[in-house]
C-alpha positions as semicolon CSV with decimal commas, in nm:
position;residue;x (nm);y (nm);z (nm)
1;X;-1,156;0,954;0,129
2;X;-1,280;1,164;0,401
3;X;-1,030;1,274;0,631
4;X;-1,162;1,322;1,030
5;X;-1,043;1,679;1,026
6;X;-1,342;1,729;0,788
7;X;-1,083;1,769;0,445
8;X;-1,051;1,503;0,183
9;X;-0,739;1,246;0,131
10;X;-0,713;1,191;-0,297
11;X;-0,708;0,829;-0,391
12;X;-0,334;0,898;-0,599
13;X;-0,155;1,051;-0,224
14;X;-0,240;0,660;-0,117
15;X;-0,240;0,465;-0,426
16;X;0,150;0,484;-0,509
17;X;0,279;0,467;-0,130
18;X;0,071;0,125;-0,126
19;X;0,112;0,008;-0,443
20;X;0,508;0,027;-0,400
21;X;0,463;-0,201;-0,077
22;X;0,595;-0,545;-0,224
23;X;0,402;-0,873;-0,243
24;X;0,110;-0,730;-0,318
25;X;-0,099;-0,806;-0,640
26;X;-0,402;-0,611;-0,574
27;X;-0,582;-0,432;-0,312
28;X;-0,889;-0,226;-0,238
29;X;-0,929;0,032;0,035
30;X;-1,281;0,076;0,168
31;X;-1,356;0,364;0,389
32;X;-1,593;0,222;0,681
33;X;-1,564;0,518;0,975
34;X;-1,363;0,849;0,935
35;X;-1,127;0,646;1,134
36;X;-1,143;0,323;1,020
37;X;-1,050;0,156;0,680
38;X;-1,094;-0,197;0,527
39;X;-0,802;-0,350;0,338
40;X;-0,904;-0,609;0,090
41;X;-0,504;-0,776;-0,035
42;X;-0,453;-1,040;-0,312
43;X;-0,107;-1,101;-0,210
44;X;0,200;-1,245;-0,442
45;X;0,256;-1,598;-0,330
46;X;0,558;-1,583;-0,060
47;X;0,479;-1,197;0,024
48;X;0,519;-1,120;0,417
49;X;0,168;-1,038;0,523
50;X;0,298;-0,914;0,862
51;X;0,513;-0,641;0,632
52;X;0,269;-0,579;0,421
53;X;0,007;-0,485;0,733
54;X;0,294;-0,288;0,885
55;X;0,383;-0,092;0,604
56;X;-0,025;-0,031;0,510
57;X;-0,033;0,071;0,834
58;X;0,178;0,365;0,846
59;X;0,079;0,485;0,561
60;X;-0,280;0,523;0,708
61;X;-0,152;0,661;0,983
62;X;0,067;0,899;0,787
63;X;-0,238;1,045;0,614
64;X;-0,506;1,015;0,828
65;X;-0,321;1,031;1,157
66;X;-0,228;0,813;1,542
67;X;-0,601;0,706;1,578
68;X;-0,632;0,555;1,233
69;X;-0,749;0,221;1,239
70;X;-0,661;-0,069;0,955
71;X;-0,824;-0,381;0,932
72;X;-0,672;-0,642;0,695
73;X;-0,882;-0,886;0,523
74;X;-0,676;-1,145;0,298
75;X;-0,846;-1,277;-0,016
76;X;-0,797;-1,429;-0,321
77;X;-1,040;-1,230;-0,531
78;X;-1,126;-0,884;-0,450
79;X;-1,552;-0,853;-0,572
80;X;-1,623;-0,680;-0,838
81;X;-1,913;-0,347;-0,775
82;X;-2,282;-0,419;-0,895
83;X;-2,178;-0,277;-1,236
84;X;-1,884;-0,534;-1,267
85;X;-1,642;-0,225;-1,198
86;X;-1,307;-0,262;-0,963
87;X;-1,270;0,045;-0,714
88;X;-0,923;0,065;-0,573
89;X;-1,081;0,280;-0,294
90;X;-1,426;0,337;-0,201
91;X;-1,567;0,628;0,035
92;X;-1,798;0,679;0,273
């Protein structure tokens, strides 16, 4: 993902912060500004989505710094690519 400083953020420095964030089954980041980021969650049944989004959260803002922005979109299914592939995190 590209990082607004002009560098590049590697899908593994974000993959294991968020995948250790509990109640969540899947996810997908999607890169739609050099600010801004889509969330796509499956969550476990039970998880607390308001922990979840907080947690998410600084872990964006972690990497990509203050003026990151996070938008959460809840789903059961996460779609597929044209090919049938799942991208944990898609770029610009």
């Amino acid at each position: 993902l590209k990082h607004p400083d002009g560098g590049h953020v590697f899908s593994t420095e974000l993959s294991v912060p968020i995948r250790d964030i509990p109640g969540i089954r899947q996810y997908q980041v999607q890169q739609t500004a050099l600010d801004q980021f889509l969330v796509r969650i499956i969550a476990q049944q039970g998880a607390n989505k308001n922990a979840i989004e907080t947690s998410i959260g600084m872990v964006f803002t972690q990497h990509f710094g203050a003026n990151s922005r996070v938008l959460f979109d809840w789903r059961d299914e996460i779609p597929r690519l044209a090919g049938g592939k799942y991208m944990e995190f898609i770029g610009l």
